[in-house]
Residue frames relative to the residue before (quaternion, step in Angstrom):
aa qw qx qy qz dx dy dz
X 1.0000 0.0000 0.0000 0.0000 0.00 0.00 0.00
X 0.6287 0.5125 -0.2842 0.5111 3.38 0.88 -1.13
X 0.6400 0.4486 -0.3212 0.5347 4.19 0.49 -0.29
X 0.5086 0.5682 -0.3064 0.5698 3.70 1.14 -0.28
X 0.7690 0.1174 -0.2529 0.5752 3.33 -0.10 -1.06
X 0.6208 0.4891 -0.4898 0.3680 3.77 -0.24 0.19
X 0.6138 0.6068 -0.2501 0.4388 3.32 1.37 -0.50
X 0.7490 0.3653 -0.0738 0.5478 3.11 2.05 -0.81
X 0.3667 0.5930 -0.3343 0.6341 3.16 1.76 0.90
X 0.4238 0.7424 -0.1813 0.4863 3.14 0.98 -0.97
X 0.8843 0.2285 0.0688 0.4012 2.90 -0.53 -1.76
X 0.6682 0.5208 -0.2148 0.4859 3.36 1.29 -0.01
X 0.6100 0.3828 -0.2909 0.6299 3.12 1.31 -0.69
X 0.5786 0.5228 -0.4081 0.4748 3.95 0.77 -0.19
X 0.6974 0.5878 -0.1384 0.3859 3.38 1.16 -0.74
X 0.5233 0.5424 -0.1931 0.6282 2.97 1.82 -1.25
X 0.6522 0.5048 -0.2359 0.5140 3.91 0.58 -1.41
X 0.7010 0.3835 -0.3511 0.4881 3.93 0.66 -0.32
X 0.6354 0.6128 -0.2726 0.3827 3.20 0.97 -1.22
X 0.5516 0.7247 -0.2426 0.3342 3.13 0.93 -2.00
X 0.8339 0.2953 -0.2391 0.4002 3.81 0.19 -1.14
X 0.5713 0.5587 -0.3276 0.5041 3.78 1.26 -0.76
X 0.8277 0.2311 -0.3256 0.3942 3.83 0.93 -0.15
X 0.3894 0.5344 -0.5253 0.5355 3.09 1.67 0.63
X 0.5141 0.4132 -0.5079 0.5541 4.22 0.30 -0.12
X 0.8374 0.4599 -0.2170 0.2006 3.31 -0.22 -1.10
X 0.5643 0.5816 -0.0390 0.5846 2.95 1.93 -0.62
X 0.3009 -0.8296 0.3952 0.2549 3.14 1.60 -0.86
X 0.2666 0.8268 -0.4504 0.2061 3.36 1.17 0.65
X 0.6233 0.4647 -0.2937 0.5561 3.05 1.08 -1.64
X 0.5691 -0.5817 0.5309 0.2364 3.68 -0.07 -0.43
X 0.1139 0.8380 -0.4782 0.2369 3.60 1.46 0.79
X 0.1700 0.7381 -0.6527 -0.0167 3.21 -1.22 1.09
X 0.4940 -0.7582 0.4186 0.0763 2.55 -1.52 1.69
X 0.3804 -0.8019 0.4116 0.2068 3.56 -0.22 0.96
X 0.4679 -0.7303 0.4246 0.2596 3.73 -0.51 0.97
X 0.4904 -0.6375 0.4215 0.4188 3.73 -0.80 0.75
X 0.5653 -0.5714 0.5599 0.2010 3.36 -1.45 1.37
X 0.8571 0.1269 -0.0112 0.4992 3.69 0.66 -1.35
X 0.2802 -0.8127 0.5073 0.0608 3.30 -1.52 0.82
X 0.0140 -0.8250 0.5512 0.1242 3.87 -0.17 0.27
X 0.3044 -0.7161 0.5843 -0.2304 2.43 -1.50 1.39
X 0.0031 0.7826 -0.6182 0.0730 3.57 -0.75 1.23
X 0.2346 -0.8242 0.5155 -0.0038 3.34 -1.21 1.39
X 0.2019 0.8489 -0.4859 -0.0502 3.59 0.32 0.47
X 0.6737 -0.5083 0.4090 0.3472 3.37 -1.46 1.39
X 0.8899 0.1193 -0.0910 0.4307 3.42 -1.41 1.21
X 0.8786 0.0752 -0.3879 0.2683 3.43 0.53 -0.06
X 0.6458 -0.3859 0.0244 0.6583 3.55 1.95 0.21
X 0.4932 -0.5477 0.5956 0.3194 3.19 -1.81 -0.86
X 0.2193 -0.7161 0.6621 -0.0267 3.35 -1.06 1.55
X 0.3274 -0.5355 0.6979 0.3449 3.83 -1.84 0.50
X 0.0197 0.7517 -0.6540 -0.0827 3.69 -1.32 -0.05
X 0.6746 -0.5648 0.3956 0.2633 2.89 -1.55 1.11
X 0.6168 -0.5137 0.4516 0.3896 4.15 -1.17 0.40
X 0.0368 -0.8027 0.5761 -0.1494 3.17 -0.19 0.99
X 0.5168 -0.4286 0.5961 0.4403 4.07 -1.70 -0.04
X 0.0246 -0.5271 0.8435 0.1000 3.55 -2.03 0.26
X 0.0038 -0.6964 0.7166 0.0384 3.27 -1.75 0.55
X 0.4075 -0.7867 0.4519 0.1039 2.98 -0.62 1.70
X 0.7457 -0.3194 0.2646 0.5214 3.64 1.10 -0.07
X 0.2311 -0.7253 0.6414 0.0956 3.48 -1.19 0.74
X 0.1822 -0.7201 0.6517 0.1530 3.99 -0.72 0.86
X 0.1179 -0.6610 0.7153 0.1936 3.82 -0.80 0.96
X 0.5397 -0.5296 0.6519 0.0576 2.72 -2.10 1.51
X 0.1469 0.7596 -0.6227 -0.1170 3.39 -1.78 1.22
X 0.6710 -0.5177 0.4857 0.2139 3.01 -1.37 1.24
X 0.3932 0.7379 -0.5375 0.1093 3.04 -0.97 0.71
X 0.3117 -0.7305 0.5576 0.2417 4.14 -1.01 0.73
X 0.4501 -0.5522 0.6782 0.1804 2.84 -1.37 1.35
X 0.7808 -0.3154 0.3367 0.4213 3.96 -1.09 0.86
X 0.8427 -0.1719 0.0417 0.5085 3.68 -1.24 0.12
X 0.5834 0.6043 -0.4649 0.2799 3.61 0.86 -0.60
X 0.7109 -0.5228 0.4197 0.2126 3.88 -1.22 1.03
X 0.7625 0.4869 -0.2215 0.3639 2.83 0.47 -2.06
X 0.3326 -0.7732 0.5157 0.1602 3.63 -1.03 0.46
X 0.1061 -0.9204 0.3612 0.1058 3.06 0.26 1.14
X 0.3126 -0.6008 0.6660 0.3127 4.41 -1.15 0.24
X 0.1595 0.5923 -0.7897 -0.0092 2.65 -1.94 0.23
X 0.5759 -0.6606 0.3939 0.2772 3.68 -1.26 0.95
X 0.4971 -0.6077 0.6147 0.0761 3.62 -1.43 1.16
X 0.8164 -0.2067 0.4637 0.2754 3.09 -2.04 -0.80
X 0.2417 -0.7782 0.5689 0.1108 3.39 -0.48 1.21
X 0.1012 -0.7908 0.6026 -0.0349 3.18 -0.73 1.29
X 0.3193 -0.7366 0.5893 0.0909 3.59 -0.99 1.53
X 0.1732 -0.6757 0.6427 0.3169 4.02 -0.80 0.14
X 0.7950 -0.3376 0.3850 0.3252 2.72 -1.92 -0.13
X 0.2853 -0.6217 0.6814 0.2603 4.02 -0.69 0.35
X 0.1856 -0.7044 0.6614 -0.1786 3.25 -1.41 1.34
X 0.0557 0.7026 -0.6889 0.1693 3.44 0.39 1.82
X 0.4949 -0.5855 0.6366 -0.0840 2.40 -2.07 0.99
X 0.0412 -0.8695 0.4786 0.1153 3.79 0.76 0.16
X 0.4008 -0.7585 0.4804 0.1824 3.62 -0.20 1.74
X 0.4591 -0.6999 0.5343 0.1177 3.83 -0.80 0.73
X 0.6012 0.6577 -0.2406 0.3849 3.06 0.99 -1.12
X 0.5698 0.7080 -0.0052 0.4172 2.99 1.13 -0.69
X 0.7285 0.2010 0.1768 0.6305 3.15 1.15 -1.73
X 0.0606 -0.8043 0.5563 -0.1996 3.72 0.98 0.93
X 0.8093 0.3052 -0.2732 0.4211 3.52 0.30 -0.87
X 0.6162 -0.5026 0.4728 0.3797 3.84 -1.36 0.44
X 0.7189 0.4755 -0.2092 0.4618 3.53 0.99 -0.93
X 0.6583 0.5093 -0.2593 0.4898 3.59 1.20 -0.47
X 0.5620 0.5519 -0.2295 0.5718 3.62 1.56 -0.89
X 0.6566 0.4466 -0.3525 0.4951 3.52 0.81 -0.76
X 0.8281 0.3984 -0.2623 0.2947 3.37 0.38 -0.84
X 0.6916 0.3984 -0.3902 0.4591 3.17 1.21 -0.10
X 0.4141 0.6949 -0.3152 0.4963 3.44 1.61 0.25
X 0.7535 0.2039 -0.2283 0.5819 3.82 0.71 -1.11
X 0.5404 0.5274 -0.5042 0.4190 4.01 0.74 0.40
X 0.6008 0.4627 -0.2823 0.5876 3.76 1.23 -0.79
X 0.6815 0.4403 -0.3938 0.4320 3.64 0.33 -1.18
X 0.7246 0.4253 -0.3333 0.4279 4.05 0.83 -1.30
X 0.5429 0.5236 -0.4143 0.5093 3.91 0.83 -0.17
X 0.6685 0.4510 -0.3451 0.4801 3.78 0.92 -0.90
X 0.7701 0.3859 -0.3117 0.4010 3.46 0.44 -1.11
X 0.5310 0.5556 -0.5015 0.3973 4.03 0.94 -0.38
X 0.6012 0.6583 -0.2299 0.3903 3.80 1.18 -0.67
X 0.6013 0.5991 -0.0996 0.5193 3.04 1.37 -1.19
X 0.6782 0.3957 -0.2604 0.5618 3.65 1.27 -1.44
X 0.8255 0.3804 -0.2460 0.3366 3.58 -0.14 -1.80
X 0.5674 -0.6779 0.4092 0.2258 3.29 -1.10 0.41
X 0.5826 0.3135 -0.2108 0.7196 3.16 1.85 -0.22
X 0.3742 -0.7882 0.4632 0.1555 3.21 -1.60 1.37
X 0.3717 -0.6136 0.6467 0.2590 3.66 -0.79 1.36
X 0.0768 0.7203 -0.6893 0.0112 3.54 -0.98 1.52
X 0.3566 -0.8186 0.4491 0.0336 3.28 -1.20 0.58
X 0.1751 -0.7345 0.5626 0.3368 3.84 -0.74 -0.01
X 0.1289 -0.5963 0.7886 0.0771 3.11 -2.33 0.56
X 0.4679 -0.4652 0.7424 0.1164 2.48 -2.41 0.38
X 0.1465 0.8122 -0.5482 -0.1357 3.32 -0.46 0.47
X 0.0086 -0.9033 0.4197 0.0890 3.78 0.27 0.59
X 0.2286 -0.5884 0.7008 0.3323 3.90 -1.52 -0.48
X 0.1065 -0.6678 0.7362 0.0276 3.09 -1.69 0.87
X 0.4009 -0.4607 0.7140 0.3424 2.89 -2.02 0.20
X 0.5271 -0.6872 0.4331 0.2498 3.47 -1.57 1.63
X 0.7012 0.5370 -0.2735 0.3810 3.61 1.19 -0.96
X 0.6671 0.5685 -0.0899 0.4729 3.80 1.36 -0.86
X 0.1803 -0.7969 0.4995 0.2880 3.14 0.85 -1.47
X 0.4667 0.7347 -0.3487 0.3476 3.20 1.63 -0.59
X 0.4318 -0.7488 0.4918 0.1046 3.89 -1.12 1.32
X 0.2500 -0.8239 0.4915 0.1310 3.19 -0.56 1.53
X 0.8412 -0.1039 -0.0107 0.5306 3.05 1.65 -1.18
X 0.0164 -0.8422 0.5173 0.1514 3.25 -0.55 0.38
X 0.1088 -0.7137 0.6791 0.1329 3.42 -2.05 0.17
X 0.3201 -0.7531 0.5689 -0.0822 2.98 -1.31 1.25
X 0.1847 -0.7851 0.5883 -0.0581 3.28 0.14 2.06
X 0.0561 -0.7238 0.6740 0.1367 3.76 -1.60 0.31
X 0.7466 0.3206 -0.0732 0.5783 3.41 -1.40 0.07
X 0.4783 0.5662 -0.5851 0.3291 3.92 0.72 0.73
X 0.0868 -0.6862 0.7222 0.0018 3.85 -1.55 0.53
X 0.3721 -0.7051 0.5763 0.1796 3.92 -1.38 0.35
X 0.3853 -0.7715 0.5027 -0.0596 2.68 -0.77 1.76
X 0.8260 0.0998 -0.0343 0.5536 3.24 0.86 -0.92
X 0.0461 0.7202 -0.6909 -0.0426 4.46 -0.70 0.22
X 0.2016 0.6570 -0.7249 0.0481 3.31 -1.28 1.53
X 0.4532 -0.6094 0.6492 0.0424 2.48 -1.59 0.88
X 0.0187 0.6570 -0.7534 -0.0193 4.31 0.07 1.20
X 0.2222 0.7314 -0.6393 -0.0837 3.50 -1.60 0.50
X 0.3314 -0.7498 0.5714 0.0396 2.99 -1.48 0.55
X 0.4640 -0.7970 0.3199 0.2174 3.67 -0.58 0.56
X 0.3327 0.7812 -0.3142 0.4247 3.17 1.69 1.10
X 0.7672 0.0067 0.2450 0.5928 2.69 1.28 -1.96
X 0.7090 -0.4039 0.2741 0.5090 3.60 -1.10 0.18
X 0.3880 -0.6173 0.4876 0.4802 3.66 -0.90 0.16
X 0.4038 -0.7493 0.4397 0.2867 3.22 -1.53 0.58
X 0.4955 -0.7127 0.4191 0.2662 3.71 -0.97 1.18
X 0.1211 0.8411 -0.5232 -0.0643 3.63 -0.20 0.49
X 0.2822 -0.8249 0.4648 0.1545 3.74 -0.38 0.88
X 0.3601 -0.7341 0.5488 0.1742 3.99 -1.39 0.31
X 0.0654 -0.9072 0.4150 0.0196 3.59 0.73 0.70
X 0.0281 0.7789 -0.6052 -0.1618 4.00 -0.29 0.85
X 0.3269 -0.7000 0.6185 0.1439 3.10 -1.04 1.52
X 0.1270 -0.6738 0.6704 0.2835 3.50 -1.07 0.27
X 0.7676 -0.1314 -0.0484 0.6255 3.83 0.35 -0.38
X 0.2468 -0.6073 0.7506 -0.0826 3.13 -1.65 0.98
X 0.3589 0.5868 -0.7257 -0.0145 3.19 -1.72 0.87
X 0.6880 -0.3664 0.4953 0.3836 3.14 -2.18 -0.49
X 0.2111 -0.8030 0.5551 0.0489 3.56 -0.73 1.37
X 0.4991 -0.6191 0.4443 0.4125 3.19 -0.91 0.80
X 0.5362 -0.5580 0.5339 0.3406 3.93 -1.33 0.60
């Protein structure tokens, strides 16, 4: 019994010793400073404004592969298809939008672009710019340049901490890498 509980002392104090430094950071004992993002992204869409957003995936397009035999020959051969673009999934950065009045507005400009879609029977598509900067410069590391885009999807995820966060479905019909 007595090798048991020493075994479980042990392991606690090993636990306590791992633990120990991750809630001194976190706690701010050690004296951690947290360096401010360098870069900022930014999406700009014709007519209804310009939003910061949170770091997020981009997919630049997916070519489907077709299979096909070349006469008697075995080998199965590929060759590229239809480029297919997903949807853009923004994230609308808060940080940004601190105030109740600033959150609203960039909320009922997204929400009134979503809901004309929703009414007309024809889709009001738009272009953007979607770009990274450097926060201190302003200067454009990258950008993309979406046409013929419309919102497919507006949620709202909240939580009772903070504003809710605005996150948008973008259909891209063509999308590339613009020159800077």
């Amino acid at each position: 019994m007595q090798s048991f509980l020493k075994k479980i002392i042990l392991i606690l104090i090993i636990i306590v010793i791992s633990v120990f430094p991750l809630a001194a950071q976190i706690s701010g004992l050690k004296g951690i400073s947290l360096k401010p993002h360098k870069y900022e992204m930014i999406i700009e869409i014709r007519d209804i404004g310009t939003f910061y957003l949170k770091p997020m995936n981009i997919s630049l397009g997916e070519i489907e592969i077709i299979k096909y035999e070349d006469g008697n020959d075995i080998v199965l051969r590929k060759r590229s298809g239809k480029i297919r673009i997903k949807n853009l999934m923004i994230y609308i950065d808060n940080n940004y939008y601190k105030t109740v009045q600033k959150w609203t507005s960039v909320f009922r400009s997204l929400n009134s672009w979503f809901e004309g879609v929703k009414k007309v029977s024809s889709v009001n598509r738009k272009e953007f710019m979607l770009s990274l900067r450097e926060k201190k410069t302003g200067n454009i590391i990258f950008k993309l340049e979406g046409k013929r885009s419309w919102p497919s999807k507006l949620v709202l995820r909240c939580s009772s901490s903070s504003l809710p966060q605005i996150i948008l479905s973008l259909v891209v019909e063509e999308l590339w890498i613009s020159n800077r």
